[in-house]
C-alpha positions in Angstrom: 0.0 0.0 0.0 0.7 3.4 -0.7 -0.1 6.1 1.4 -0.6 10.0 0.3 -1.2 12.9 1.8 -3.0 15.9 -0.4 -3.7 18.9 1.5 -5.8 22.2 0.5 -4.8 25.8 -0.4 -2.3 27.1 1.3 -3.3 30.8 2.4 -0.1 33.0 3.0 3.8 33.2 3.5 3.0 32.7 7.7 1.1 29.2 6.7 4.2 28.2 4.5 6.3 28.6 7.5 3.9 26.9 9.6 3.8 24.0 7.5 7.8 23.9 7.0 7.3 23.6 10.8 4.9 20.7 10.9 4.8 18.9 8.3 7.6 16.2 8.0 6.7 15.2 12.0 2.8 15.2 10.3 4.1 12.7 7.9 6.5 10.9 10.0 3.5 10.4 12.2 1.1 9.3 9.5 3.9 7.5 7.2 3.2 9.3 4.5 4.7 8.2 1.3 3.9 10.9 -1.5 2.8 14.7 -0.5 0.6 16.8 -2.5 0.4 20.4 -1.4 -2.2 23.2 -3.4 0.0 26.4 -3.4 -1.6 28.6 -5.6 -1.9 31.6 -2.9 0.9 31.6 -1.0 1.7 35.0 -1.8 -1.7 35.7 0.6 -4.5 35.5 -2.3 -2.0 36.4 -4.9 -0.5 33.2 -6.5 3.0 32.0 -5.3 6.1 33.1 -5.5 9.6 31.2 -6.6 10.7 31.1 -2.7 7.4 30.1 -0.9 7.3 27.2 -3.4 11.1 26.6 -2.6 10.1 26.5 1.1 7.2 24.5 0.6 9.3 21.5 -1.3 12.3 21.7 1.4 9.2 21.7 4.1 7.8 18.5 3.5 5.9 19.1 -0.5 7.0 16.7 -3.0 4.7 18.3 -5.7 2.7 21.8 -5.6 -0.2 21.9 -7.8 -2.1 25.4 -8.7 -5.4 27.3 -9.8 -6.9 30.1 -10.8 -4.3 32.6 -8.6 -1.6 30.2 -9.9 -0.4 32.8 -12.7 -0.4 36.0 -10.6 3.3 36.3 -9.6 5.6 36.6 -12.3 8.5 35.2 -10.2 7.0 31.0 -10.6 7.1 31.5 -13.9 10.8 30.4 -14.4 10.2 27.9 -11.7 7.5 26.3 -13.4 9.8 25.5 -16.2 12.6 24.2 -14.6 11.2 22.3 -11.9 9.1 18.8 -12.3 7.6 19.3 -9.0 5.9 22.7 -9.7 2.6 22.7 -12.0 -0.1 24.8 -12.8 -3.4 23.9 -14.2 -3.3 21.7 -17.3 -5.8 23.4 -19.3 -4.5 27.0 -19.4 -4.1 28.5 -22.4 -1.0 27.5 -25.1 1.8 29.3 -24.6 1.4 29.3 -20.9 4.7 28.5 -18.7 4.9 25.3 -17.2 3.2 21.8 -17.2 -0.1 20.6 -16.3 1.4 17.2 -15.2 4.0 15.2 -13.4 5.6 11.9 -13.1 7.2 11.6 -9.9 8.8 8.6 -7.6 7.3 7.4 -4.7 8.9 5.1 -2.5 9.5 2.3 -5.3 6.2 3.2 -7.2 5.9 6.1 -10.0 2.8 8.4 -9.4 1.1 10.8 -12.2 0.4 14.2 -10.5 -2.4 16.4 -12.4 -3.3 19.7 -11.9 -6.8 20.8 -13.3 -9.0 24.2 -13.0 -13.0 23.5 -13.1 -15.3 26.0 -15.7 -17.9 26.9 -13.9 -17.6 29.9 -11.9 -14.0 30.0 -12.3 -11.7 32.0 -14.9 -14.0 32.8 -18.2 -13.6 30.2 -21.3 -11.7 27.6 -19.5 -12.1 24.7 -21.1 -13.3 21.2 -19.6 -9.9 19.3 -17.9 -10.8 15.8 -18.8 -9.9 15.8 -22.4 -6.9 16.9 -21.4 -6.1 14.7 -18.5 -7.8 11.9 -20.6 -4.8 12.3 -23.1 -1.8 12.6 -20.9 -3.4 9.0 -19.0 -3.2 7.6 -23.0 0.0 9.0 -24.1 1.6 8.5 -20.8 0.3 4.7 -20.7 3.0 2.1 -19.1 5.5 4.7 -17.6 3.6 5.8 -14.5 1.6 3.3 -11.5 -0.5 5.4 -9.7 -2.2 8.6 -10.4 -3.5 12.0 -8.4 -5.8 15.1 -9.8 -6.1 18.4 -8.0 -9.0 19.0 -9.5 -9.0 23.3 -8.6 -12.8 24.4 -9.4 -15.7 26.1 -7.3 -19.3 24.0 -8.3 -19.1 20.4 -6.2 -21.3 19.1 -9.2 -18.9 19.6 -11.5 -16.0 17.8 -9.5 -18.5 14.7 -8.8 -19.3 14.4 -12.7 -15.4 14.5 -13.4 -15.0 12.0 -10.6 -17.0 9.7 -12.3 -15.8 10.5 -15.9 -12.7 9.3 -14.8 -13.1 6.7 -12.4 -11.2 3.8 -12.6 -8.3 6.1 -14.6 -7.3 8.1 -12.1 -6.1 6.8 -8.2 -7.3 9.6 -6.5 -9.3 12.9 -7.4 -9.7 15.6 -5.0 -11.3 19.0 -4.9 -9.6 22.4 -3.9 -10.3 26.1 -3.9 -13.2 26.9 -2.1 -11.4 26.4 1.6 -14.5 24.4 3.3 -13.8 20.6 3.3 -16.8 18.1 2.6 -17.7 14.9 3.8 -18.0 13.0 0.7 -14.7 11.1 0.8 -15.3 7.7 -0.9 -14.1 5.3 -3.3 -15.7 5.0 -6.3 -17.3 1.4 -8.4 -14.1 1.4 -10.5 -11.8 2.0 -7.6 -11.1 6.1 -7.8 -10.7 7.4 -4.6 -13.1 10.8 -4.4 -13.5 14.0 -2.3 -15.0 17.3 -3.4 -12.9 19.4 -1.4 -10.0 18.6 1.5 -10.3 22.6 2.3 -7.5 24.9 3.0 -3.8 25.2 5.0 -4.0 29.1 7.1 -5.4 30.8 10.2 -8.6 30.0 11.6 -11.2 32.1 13.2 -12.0 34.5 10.3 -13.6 33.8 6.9 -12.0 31.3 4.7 -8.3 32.9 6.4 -9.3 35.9 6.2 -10.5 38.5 8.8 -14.3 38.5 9.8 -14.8 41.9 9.9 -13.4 42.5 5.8 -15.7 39.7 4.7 -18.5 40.9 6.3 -17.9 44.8 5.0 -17.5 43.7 2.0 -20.7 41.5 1.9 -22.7 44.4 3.0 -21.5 47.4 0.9 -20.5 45.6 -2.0 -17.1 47.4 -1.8 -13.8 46.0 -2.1 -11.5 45.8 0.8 -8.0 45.2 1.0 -8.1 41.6 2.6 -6.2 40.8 5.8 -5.2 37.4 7.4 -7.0 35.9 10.0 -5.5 35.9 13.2 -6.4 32.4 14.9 -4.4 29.8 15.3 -2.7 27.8 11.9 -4.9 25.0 10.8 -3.6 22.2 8.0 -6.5 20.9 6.1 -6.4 17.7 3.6 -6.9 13.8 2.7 -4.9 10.9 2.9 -5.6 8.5 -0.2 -4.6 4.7 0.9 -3.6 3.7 -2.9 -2.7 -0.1 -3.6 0.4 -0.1 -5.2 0.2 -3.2 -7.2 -3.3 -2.5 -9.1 -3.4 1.9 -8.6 -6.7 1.3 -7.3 -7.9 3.5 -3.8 -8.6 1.1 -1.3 -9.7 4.2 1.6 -9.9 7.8 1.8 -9.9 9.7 5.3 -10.4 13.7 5.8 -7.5 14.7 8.4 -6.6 18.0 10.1 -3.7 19.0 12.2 -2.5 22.3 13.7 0.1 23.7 16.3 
């Protein structure tokens, strides 16, 4: 069996430090084989830079995948060139720095790492992932043995029909982006292990990481505020995918949580 450990959006610079701080002993404790980390705001709801992603791989990361915010600093763009364990959504636009995809070792096993951005209610005229995930699986056929999607999108109904568009393809699929976990972790009839969303790595006791009082303001007036962290204590949100090695098939998923 192989175990991995996928956890959700990672908030800000201060929750990169946290997790450089916690995570190895998190997967020490676990025995984590393969980590998955969403990085796409690191920069605090502004993509991620070159060194938070550079802290997060030495911090316990063995891939980052993106989203929507993935884009917004300029300094991941050489980064997501050069290294294999950076991606950004595979269905951006062509031209676009950076892969969608990764082959990576694990242990004695070779996992596929996808990053995807959902259509609805996201960035205007993306176009629907699973052509191009369905492609890399074909082309890619024979040189990986397991396989993880970050599927990054905002409608639940959207991740669940992906889910099943690609179950039995595909290890594990997992939801990020909209911070809130669910609790719809389950394996699939072909043997995909599923979750909408594992929810998001940052400070608790405001709105999504954020302070209360901006959300609130800026759901009554309509205005925009400049957004400020929350100020409650770190929180680490995510899955861990128990993956037979042998067939690539999910055998359990489980929602987990840790802090400091």
């Amino acid at each position: 069996m192989l175990r991995v450990l996928v956890l959700g959006d990672v908030l800000s610079p201060s929750t990169v430090a946290f997790l450089c701080r916690r995570l190895w002993a998190f997967r020490r404790e676990n025995r984590i084989d393969f980590t998955v980390v969403n990085g796409e705001n690191a920069g605090f709801l502004s993509g991620i830079g070159s060194k938070d992603a550079a802290l997060l791989l030495d911090g316990g990361a063995d891939c980052i995948t993106g989203g929507n915010h993935t884009m917004a600093a300029k300094s991941i763009y050489s980064m997501l060139d050069s290294s294999d364990r950076v991606l950004r959504p595979i269905n951006l636009a062509d031209g676009v720095p950076g892969a969608g995809y990764t082959i990576l070792p694990a242990r004695d096993r070779r996992i596929l790492v996808f990053s995807a951005l959902g259509c609805l209610f996201m960035e205007a005229g993306t176009p629907d992932p699973v052509p191009y995930i369905e492609r890399v699986l074909e082309r890619e056929a024979g040189r990986y043995d397991l396989s993880v999607l970050d599927l990054h999108a905002e409608a639940t109904g959207e991740k669940i029909a992906a889910s099943f568009r690609l179950d039995g393809k595909i290890s594990a699929i997992y939801g990020t982006h909209t911070h809130v976990p669910t609790a719809d972790e389950t394996v699939l009839p072909n043997g995909t292990g599923y979750i909408s969303d594992v929810g998001f790595c940052g400070r608790t006791g405001g709105v999504l990481g954020v302070k209360t009082e901006v959300m609130t303001a800026r759901q009554k007036t309509r205005l925009r505020y400049s957004y400020s962290e929350a100020e409650g204590p770190f929180r680490a949100q995510g899955a861990i995918f128990d993956i037979d090695e042998s067939t690539g098939k999910a055998l359990a998923v489980k929602r987990v949580e840790f802090g400091e």
